[in-house]
N, C-alpha and C positions, 0 to 999 in steps of 0.2 A: 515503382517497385510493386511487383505481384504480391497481395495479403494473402497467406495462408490460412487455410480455410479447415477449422477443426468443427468436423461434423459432431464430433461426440459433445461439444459444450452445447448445440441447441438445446433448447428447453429447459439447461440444468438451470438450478436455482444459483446464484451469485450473488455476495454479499462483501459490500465496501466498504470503509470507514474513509471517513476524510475526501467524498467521493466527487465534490462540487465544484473543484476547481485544480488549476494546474496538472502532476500525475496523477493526482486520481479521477480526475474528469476523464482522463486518456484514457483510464483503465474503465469507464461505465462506457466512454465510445466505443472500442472495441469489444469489449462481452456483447455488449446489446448488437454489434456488426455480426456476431458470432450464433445470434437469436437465442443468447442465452436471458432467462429471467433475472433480472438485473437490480438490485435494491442497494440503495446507498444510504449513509450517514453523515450529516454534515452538522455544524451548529449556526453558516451561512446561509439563510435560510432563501434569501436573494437568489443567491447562487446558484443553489440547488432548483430552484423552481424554474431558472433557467434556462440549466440544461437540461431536464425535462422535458422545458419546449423543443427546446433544439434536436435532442436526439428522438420523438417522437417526429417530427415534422423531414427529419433526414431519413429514417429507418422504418417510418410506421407501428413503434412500441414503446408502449409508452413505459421508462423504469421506475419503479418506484422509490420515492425521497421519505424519509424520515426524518426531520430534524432533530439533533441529538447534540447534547453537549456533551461528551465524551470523557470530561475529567469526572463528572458523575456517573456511576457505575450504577445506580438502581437506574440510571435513564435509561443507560445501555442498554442493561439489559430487558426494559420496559420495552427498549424500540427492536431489539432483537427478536423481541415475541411478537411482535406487530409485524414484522417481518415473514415470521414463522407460519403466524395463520394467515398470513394473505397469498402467501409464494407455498410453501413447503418447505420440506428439510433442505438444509442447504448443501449443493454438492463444493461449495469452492466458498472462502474466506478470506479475501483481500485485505488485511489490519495496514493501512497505509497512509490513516493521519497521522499527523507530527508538527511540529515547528521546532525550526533551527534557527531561534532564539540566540544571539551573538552576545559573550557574558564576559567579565573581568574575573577572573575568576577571586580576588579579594574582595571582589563587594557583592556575593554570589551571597543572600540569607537566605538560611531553612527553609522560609516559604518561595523564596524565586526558585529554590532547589525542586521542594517537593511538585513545584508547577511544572518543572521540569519534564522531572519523570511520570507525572500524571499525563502528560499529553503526551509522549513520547513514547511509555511503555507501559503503565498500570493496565490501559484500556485494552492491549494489545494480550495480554494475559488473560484476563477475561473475557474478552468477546470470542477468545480460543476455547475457555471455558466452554463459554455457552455452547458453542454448536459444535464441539466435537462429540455431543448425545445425537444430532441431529444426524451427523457424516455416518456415528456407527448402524443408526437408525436402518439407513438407506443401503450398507457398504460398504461404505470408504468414502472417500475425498480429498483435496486437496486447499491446506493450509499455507499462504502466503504472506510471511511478514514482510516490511517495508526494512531494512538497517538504511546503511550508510558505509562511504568511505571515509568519511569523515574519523570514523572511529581506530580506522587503519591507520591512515594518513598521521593520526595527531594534530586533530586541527585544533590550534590553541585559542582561537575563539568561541572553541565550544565544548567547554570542559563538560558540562551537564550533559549535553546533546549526545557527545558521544560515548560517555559512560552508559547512556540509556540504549544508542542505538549497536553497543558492544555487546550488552547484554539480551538484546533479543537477537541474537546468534545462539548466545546459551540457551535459553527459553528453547530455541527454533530446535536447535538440535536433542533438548532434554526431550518435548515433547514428542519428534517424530518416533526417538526410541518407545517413548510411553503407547504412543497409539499405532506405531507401525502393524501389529498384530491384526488391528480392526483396516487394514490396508486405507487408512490414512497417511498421507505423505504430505509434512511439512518442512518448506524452504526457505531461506530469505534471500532477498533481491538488496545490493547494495549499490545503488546510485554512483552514477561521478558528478559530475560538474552538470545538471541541466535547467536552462535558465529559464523557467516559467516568467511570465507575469511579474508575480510575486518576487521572484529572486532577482530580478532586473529594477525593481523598483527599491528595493530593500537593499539588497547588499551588492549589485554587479551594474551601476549605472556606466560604468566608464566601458565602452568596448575595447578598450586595449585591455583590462584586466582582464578579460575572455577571453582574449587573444592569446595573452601569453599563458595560462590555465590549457587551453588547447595547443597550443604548441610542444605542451608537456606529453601530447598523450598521442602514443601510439598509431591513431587514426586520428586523423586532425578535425576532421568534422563533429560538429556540433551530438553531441547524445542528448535525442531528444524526451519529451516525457510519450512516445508512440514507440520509441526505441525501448522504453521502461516496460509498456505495453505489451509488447510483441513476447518478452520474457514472461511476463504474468501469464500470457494465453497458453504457452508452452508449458508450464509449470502446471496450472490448471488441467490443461487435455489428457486425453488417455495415452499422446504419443509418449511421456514423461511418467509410463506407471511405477517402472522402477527406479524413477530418481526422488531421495527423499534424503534430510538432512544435509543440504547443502547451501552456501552462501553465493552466490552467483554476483559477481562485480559487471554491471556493465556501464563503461566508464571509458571508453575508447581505449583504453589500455593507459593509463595517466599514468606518468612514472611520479 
């Protein structure tokens, strides 16, 4: 398959949460394919150093990693300004950490809860905070939060997960009314079924349970996290100026 190629992202500044591994590794390959300036957040700190290596040693640029634990918000934002003076304002804002943490929902306590939404959506809040000074600064920009379809679907193992990832649809949509003016445009991207790593080792060891998951959806083939990708570069670019406030499923079409 031919990559489309969005001239308007070189050089711009791009900023990731959750960026070291599975879709958000997708999302630091392709910015930095795109020659955009590329800085991510992770709190695997492993991980992140390694693809680092990887994507300087494939592309010649090297992105930059900050390690961040994300449920703390002075780090955030500590790493958001290390960001700031190393790259510049940022034109694009990937909030796309998470875990989908699998819960009972009777033995779900106030702190499993609040861990919840701290990792899911607190940080997602304020890392929007922080740099939509930076977007007005410059222009404009382009705001991408991570949902789910989980939170469509009603997935019953994950009462917390998709209460959180329901609610940055609200978030996505309050804020793009707030900053539309400053031609800020924020989105959300809501996932189906894509099996990282992670999600094959965790929750999808059996390939017939994939199987029949895709067999549900529309286009039978695998969505992968470059398929999650390929939506993020679109949402970022200039070809997408007038799309803002919207939730975008891509998910094979899952019934």
């Amino acid at each position: 398959m031919t990559k489309t190629t969005y001239s308007g992202l070189a050089g711009r500044v791009v900023l990731i949460t959750g960026g070291a591994s599975g879709i958000g590794a997708a999302f630091v390959r392709a910015f930095a394919a795109q020659g955009a300036h590329v800085a991510f957040l992770d709190i695997d700190t492993n991980a992140g150093e390694t693809l680092v290596r990887e994507v300087a040693a494939a592309r010649g640029t090297t992105p930059l990693f900050v390690p961040c634990d994300l449920l703390h918000i002075d780090a955030l934002r500590t790493a958001m300004a290390e960001v700031h003076r190393s790259l510049g304002d940022a034109a694009v804002l990937v909030n796309n950490a998470a875990n989908d943490q699998r819960q009972v929902l009777s033995e779900v306590t106030p702190a499993e809860f609040d861990w919840m939404i701290g990792v899911n959506l607190k940080h997602v809040f304020f890392a929007a905070q922080a740099v939509v000074p930076q977007m007005q600064a410059r222009g404009g920009g382009s705001i991408i939060n991570m949902s789910s379809i989980a939170w469509m679907r009603g997935a019953p193992a994950l009462p917390a997960y998709a209460a959180a990832k329901a609610a940055i649809v609200g978030f996505t949509n309050s804020l793009a009314r707030l900053v539309g003016p400053d031609r800020i445009r924020v989105n959300a991207i809501a996932p189906g079924m894509v099996i990282t790593e992670r999600q094959r080792r965790l929750w999808y060891p059996d390939e017939q349970a994939i199987a029949e998951v895709r067999a549900r959806q529309a286009v039978p083939d695998a969505v992968t996290p470059d398929d999650i990708a390929n939506m993020a570069l679109f949402l970022a670019s200039d070809e997408s100026q007038r799309i803002t406030r919207q939730c975008f499923q891509v998910d094979g079409g899952l019934g």
